[in-house]
C-alpha positions in Angstrom: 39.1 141.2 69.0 41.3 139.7 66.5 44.6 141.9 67.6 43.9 141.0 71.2 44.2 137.6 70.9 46.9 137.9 68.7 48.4 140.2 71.3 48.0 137.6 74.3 49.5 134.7 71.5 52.6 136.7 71.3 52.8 136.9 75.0 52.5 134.0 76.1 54.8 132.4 73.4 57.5 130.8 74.6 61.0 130.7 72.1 64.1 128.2 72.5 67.7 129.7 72.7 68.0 129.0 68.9 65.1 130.3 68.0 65.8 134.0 69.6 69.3 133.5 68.4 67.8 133.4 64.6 65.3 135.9 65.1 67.7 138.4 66.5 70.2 137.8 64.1 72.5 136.9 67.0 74.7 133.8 67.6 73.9 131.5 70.6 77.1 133.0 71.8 75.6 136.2 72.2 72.2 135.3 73.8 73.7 133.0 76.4 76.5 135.5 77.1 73.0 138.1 77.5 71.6 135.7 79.5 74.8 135.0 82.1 74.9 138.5 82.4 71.6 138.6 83.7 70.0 140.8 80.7 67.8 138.1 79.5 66.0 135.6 81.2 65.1 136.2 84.6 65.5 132.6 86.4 67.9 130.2 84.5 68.9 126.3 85.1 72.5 125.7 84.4 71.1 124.0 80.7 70.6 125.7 78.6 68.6 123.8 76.1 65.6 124.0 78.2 65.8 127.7 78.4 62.5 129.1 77.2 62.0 132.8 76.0 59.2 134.9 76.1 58.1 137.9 73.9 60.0 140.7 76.7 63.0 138.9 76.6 62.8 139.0 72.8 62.3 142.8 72.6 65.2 143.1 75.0 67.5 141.1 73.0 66.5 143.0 70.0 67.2 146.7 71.6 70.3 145.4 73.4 71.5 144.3 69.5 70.4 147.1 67.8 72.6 149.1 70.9 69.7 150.6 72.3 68.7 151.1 76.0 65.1 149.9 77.5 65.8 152.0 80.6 
């Protein structure tokens, strides 16, 4: 039960563009430059310091950096 709702937490957690940026070990550079290119974040405003994250986009930024492929 415990994992589950730990599970659904993670989820539905939402992370700023600094926030993936640290956890990634990535500069904002690299996340909004992931982002224009349509590898992150699905449906962006122009702004991006209201640009929330969620735990996919995470993963993906953390494949794309370690130069791995989700497909």
């Amino acid at each position: 039960m415990m994992k589950e709702q730990f599970a659904r937490t993670l989820e539905d957690a939402r992370l700023t563009l600094d926030e993936v940026a640290v956890s990634c070990s990535v500069s904002r550079e690299w996340v909004i430059e992931h982002v224009q290119a349509g590898i992150l974040l699905g449906d962006t405003g122009a702004d991006s310091d209201v640009w929330l994250f969620n735990s996919r986009d995470m993963l993906r930024a953390r494949v794309r950096h370690a130069g791995l492929s989700l497909d």
